[in-house]
LOLUMZA-116266 format. One record per residue (C-alpha): residue in one letter; chain; x, y, z. Coordinates in steps of 0.25 Angstrom, whole numbers. Each point is the difference from the previous one (the first is absolute). Layout:
! residues N
[pt a,A,[X,Y,Z]]
...
! end
This chain:
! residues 346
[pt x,A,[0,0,0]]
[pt x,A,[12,9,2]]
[pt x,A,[4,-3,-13]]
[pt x,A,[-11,5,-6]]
[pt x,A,[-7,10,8]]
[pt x,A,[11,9,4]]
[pt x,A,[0,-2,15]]
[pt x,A,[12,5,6]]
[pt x,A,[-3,-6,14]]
[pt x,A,[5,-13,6]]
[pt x,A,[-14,-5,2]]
[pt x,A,[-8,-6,-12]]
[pt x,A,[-14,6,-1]]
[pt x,A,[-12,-9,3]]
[pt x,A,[-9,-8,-8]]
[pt x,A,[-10,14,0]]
[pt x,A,[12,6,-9]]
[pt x,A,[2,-11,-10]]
[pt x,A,[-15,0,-4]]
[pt x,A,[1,15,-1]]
[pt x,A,[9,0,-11]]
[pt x,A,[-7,-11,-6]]
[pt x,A,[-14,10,-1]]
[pt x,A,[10,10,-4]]
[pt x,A,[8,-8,-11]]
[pt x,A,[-15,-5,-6]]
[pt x,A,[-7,13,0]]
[pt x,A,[12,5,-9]]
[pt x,A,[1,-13,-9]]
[pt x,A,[-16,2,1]]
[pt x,A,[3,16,-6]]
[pt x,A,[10,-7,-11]]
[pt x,A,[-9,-11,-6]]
[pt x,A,[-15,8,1]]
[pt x,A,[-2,2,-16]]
[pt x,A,[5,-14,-1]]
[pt x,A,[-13,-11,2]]
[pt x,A,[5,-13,7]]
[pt x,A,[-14,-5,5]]
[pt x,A,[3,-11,-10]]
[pt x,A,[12,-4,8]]
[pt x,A,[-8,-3,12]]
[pt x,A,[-14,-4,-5]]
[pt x,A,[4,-8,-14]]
[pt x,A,[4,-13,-5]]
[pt x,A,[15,-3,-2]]
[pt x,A,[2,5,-14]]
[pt x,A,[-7,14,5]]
[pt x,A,[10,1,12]]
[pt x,A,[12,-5,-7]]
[pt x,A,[-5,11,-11]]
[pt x,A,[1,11,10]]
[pt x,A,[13,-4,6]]
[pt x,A,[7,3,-12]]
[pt x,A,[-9,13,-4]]
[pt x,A,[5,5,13]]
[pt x,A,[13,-3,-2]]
[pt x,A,[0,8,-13]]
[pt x,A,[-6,12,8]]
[pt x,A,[7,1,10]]
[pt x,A,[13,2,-11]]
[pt x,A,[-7,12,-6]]
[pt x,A,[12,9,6]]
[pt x,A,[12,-3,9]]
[pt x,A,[-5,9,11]]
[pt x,A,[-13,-7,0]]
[pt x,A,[8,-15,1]]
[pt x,A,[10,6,9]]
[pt x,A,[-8,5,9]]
[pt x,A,[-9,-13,-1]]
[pt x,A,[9,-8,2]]
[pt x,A,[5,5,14]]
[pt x,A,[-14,2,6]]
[pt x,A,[-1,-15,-4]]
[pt x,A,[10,-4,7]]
[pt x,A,[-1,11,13]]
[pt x,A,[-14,-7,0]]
[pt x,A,[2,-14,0]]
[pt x,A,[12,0,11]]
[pt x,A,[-7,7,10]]
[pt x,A,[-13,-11,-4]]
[pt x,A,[10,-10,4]]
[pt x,A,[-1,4,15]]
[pt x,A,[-13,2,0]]
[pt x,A,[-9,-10,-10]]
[pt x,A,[-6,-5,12]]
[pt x,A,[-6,11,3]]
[pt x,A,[-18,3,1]]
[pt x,A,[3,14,-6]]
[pt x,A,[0,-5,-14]]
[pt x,A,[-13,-4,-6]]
[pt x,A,[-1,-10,-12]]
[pt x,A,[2,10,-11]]
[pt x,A,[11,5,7]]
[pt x,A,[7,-12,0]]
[pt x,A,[-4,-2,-16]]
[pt x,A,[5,12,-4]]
[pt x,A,[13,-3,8]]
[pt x,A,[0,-12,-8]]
[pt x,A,[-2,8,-14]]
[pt x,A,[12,9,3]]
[pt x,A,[10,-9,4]]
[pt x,A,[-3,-10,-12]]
[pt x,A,[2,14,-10]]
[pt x,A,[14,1,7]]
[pt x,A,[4,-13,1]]
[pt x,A,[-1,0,-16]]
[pt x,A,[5,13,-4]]
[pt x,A,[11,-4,10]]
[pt x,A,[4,-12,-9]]
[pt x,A,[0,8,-11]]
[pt x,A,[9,8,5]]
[pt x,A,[9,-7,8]]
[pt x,A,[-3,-15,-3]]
[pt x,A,[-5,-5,13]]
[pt x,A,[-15,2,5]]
[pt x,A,[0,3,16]]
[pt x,A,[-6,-10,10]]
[pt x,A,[-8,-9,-12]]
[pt x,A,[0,-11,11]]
[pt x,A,[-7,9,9]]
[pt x,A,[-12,2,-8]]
[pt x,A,[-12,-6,1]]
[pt x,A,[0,-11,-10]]
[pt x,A,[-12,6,-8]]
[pt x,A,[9,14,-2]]
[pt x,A,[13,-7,-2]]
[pt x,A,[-8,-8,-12]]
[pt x,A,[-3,13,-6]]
[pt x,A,[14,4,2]]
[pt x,A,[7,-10,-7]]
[pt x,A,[-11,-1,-11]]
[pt x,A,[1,16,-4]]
[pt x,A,[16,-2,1]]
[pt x,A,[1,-14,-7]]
[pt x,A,[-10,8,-11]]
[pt x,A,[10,13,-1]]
[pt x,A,[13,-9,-3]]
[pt x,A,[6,5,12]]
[pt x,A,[2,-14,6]]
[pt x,A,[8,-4,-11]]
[pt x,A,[7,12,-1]]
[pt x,A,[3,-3,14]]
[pt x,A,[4,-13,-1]]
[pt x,A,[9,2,-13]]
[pt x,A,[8,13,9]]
[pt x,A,[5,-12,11]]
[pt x,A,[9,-4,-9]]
[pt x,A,[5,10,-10]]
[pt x,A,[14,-7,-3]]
[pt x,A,[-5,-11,-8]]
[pt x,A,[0,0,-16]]
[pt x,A,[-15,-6,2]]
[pt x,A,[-6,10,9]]
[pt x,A,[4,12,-10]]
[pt x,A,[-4,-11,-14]]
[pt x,A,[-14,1,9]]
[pt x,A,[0,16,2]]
[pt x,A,[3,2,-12]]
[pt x,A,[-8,-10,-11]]
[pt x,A,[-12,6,-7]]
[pt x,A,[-9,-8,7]]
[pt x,A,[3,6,13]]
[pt x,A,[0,13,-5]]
[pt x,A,[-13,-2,-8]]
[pt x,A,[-5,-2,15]]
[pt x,A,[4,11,6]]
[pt x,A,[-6,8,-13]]
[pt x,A,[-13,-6,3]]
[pt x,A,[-2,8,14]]
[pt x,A,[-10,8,-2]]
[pt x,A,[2,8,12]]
[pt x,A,[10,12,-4]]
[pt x,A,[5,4,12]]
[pt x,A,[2,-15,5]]
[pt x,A,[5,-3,-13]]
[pt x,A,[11,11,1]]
[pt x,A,[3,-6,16]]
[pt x,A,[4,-16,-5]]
[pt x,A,[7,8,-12]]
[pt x,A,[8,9,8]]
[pt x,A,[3,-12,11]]
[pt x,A,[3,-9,-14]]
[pt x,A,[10,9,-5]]
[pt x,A,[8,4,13]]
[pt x,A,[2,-16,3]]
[pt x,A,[4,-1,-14]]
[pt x,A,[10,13,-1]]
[pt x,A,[6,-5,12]]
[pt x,A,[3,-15,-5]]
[pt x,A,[6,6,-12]]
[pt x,A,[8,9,8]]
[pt x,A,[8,-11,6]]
[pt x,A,[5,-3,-13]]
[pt x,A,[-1,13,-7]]
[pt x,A,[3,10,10]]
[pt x,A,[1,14,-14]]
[pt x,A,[-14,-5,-5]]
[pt x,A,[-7,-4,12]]
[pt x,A,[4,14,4]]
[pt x,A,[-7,7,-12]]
[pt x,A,[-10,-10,1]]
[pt x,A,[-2,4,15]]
[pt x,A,[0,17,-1]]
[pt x,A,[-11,-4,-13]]
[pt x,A,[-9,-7,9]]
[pt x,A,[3,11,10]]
[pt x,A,[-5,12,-9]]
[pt x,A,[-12,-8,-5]]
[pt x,A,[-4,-4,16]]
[pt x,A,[2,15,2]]
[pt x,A,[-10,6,-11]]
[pt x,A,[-11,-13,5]]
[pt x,A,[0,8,15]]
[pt x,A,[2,15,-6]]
[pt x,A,[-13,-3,-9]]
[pt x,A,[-8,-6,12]]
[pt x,A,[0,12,6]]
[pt x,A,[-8,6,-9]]
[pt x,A,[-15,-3,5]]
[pt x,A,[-5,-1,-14]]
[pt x,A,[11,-12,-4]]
[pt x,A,[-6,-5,-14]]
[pt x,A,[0,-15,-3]]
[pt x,A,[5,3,-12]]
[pt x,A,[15,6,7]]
[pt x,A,[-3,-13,9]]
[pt x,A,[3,-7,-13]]
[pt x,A,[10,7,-6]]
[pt x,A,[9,-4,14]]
[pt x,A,[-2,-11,1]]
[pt x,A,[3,-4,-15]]
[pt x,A,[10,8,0]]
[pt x,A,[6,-11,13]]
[pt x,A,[-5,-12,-9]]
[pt x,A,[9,8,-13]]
[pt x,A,[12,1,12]]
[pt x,A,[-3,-15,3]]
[pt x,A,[2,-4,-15]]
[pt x,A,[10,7,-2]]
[pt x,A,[8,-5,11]]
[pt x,A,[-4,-13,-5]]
[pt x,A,[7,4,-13]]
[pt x,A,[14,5,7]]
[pt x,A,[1,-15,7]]
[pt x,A,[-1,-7,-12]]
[pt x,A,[8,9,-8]]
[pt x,A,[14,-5,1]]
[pt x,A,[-4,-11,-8]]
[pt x,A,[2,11,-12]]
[pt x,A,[14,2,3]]
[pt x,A,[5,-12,2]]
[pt x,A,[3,-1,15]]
[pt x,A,[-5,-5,11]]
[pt x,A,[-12,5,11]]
[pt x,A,[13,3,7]]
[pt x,A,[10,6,-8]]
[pt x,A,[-10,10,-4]]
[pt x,A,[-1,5,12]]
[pt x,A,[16,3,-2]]
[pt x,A,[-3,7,-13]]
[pt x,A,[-10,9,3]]
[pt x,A,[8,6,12]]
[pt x,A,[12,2,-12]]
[pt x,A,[-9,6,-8]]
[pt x,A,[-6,8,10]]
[pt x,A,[13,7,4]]
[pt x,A,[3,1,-15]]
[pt x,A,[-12,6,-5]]
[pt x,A,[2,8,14]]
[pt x,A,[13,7,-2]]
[pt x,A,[-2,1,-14]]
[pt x,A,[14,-10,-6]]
[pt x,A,[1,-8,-12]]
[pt x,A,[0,-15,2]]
[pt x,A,[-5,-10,-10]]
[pt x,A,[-12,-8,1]]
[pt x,A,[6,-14,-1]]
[pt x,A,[10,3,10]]
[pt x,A,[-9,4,10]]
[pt x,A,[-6,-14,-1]]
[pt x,A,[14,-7,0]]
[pt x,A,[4,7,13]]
[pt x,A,[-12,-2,6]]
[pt x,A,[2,-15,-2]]
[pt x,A,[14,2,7]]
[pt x,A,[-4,7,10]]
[pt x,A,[-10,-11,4]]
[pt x,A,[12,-11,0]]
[pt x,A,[7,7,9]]
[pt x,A,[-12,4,11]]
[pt x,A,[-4,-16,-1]]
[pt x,A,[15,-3,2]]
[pt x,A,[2,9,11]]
[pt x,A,[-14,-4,7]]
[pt x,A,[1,-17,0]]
[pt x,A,[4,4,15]]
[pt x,A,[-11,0,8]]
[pt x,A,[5,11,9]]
[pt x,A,[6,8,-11]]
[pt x,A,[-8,13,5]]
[pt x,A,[6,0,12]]
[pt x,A,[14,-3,-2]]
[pt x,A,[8,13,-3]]
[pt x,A,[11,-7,-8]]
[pt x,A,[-10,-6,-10]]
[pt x,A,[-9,12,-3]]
[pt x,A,[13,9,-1]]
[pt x,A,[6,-12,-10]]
[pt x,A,[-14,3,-7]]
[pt x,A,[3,13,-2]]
[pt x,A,[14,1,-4]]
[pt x,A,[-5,-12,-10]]
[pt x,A,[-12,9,-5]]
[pt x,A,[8,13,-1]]
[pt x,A,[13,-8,-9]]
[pt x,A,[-14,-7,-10]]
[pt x,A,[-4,14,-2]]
[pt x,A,[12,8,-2]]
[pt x,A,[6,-11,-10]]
[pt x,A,[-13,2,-6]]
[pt x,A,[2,15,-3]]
[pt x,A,[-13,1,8]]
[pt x,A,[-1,10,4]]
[pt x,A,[8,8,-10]]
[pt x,A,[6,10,10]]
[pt x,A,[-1,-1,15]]
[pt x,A,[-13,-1,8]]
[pt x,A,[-3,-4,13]]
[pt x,A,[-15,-2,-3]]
[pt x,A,[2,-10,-9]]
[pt x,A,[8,-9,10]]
[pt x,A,[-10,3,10]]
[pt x,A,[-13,-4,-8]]
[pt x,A,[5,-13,-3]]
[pt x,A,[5,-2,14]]
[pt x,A,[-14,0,6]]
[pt x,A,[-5,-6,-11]]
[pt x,A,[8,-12,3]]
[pt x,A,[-1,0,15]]
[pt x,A,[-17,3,-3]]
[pt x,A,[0,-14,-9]]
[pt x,A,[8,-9,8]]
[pt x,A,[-6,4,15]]
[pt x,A,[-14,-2,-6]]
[pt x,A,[2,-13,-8]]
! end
């Protein structure tokens, strides 16, 4: 209770105080949902509840204020209901509407942050509805594919065009641009262990877009149509990283060695130096010999004399590969922690 009701005595407040923040915490989630109908919720079959679950969820998302402040009254509410459930204070609606809320948040919480609060506590007739509307929305799979990012098969499933022909199916915009927004972070960060120059631009992309999403819901009159345009504009970012993966096959290199060419190109195209196509690809093969040479020791990272061997070895491959053509620190450097990026996340 001290936790959430800002108390600064030693003595926790009685029973009478918890349920006064419960009144208080429903009569504002009360103010927030009072345009938005859940009699159906209460009073209907499965399919109408269910239906409303998710309808709320999409609410609730029209501006980031509204989900933020949501969100928080959800969870003041539900801690200080867990000292005093028991209670007679609360008559049966109360208890229902508890309920509603704390279902709303439980999904908007997965699709956020991949695990739904206290599923088990729920009754089992909520926490049927919970997993139906989050099984329906693609976010258990979602979820289930982000345990194990590492894995070849996990990211083959992300990003083959029946998943992502699922994904494009939710009709909910708002929810839709949640499990694409959650799709695409898991995503950039797997392909950041391997690809630390790309996953970077792939990473400040998704950032810009995710920004424009919560500038544009806070505008009260947020067209569907600009709900749309963002989230296809994440399903084009999620294509296209799709696209940059696959595209070393083009090059004749592997998943891995591009990684190496695309940080020599990077600083090329960077400071502006002449360096010919084919040799970028050649050294980035080299460069990759020596990384997987250097790394067969499994504490390599953490033995001093290894990873100062891996630079001298990197520095002499580079310089006797007139790369750069005149001295720059940056170049060494890049490649540097892009070899100690791949080999501590492989």
């Amino acid at each position: 209770m001290q936790q959430y009701t800002n108390y600064q005595t030693e003595e926790l407040p009685d029973i009478s105080q918890a349920i006064k923040i419960v009144r208080d915490e429903l009569e504002v989630l009360d103010k927030i949902f009072y345009r938005f109908n859940k009699n159906k919720y209460f009073f209907g079959d499965s399919l109408d509840q269910l239906q409303v679950l998710k309808d709320a969820v999409e609410f609730i998302q029209v501006t980031e204020e509204l989900e933020n402040r949501f969100m928080y009254s959800v969870k003041r509410l539900k801690s200080a209901f867990n000292l005093c459930s028991t209670s007679d204070k609360f008559s049966n609606e109360d208890r229902d509407n508890i309920s509603f809320y704390t279902a709303v948040r439980s999904v908007l919480f997965k699709l956020t942050k991949g695990v739904a609060p206290d599923l088990q506590q729920m009754n089992a007739k909520v926490r049927e509805l919970l997993e139906a509307a989050i099984t329906s929305e693609g976010v258990e799979q979602i979820y289930e594919i982000g345990k194990d990012t590492k894995t070849k098969n996990s990211e083959i499933d992300i990003f083959s065009d029946e998943y992502l022909a699922r994904i494009n199916a939710i009709i909910k915009p708002n929810t839709k641009i949640k499990i694409l927004q959650q799709l695409l972070r898991q995503s950039i960060e797997n392909f950041k262990k391997v690809n630390r120059i790309k996953g970077v631009e792939f990473e400040e992309r998704l950032r810009r877009l995710v920004a424009t999403y919560n500038d544009r819901r806070k505008e009260e009159a947020f067209a569907s149509e600009v709900l749309d345009e963002v989230a296809e504009q994440l399903s084009d970012l999620m294509q296209q990283l799709k696209e940059e993966k696959n595209s070393f096959e083009k090059l004749g290199i592997d998943y891995e060695e591009k990684a190496f060419y695309d940080v020599l190109k990077y600083v090329r195209d960077t400071f502006e130096f002449e360096y010919p196509e084919e040799k970028l690809i050649q050294l980035s093969r080299e460069v990759k010999k020596i990384v997987e040479d250097k790394s067969q020791y499994t504490d390599w990272n953490t033995r001093l004399d290894i990873k100062a061997q891996l630079q001298v070895d990197l520095i002499l491959l580079l310089a006797n590969n007139g790369y750069p053509p005149v001295s720059l620190d940056t170049a060494y450097k890049e490649v540097l922690e892009q070899a100690e990026n791949l080999k501590m996340n492989l």
